[in-house]
N, C-alpha and C positions, 0 to 999 in steps of 0.2 A: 561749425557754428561760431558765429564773432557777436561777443557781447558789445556794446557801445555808449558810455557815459557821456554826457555833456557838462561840463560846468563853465562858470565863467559870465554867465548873462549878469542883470543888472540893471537899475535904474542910472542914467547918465545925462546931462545935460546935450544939447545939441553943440555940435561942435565938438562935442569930446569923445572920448576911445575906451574901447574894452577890447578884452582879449578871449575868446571862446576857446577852451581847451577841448577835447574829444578823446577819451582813452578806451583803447580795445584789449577785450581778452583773447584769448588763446594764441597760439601759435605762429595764424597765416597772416597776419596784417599785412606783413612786408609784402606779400603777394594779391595783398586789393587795393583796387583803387577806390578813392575817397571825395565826399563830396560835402559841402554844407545847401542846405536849403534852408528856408523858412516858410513863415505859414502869417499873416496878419490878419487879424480878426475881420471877416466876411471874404475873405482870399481865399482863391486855389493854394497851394503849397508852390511856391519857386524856385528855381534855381538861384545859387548865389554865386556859391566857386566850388571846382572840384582840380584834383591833382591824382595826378599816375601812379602807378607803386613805388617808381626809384624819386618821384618829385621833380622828376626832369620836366612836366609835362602839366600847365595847367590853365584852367580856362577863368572867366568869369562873366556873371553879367553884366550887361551894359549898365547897370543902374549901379553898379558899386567899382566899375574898373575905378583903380587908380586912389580908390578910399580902402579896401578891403585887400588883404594880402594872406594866399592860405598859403598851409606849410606842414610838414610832418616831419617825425624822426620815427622813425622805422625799428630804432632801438629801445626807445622808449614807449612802442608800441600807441603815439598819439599821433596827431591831427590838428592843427589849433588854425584858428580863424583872426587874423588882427584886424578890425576894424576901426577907420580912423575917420575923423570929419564925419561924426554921425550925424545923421540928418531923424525927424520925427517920423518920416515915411519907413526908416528901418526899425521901426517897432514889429517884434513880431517874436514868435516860439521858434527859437532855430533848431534844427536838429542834421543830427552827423548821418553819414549813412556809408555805407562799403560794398564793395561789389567784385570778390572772387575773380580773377582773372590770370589768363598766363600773357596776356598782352602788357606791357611797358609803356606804350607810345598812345595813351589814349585816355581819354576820360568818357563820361558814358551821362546820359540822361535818364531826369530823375526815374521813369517807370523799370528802368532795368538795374537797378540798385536792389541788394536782397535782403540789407539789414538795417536796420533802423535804430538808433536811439532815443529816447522820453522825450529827447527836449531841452532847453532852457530859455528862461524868458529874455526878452531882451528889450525895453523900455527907453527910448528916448522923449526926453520933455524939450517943448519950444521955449 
């Protein structure tokens, strides 16, 4: 079982940055891989960025490459998301999620992810 908090959302101007943290309990973190999505009001839920267990390995959507940078430490059992040049289309409840694995070299999509976290808001103004 992996617990998973989010914090770090926020109301932000466009143009400007926050930093989404994600912390997990128990034991296996090092051993899942990790992913951020979100969700904006009348959306499906989407992909944003996700990274490998050792961080070697990480993808992102085409609507945030090159603005959004994920990342993990392993020892400090988080996750965090930097988001930069936000724009008002990245409005929306992000959330962390994990996914058990003995594979390394892979990230995985959103339906095969097993754990989820609440959430946190995330508000850009134009």
């Amino acid at each position: 079982q992996v617990q998973l908090v989010e914090s770090g959302g926020g109301l932000v101007e466009a143009g400007g940055s926050l930093r989404l943290s994600c912390a997990a309990s128990g034991r296996t973190f090092s051993r899942c891989a990790m992913g951020w999505f979100r969700k904006a009001p009348g959306k499906e839920r989407e992909f944003v960025a996700a990274i490998s267990r050792s961080g070697g390995v990480t993808d992102y959507a085409d609507s945030v490459k090159g603005r959004f940078t994920i990342s993990r430490d392993n020892a400090k059992n988080s996750v965090y998301l930097q988001m930069n040049s936000l724009k008002p289309e990245d409005t929306a409840v992000y959330y962390c999620a994990a996914k058990p694995t003995p594979w390394d070299t892979r990230t995985f999509a959103l339906s095969e992810y097993d754990y989820w976290g609440q959430g946190t808001q995330v508000i850009v103004s134009s």
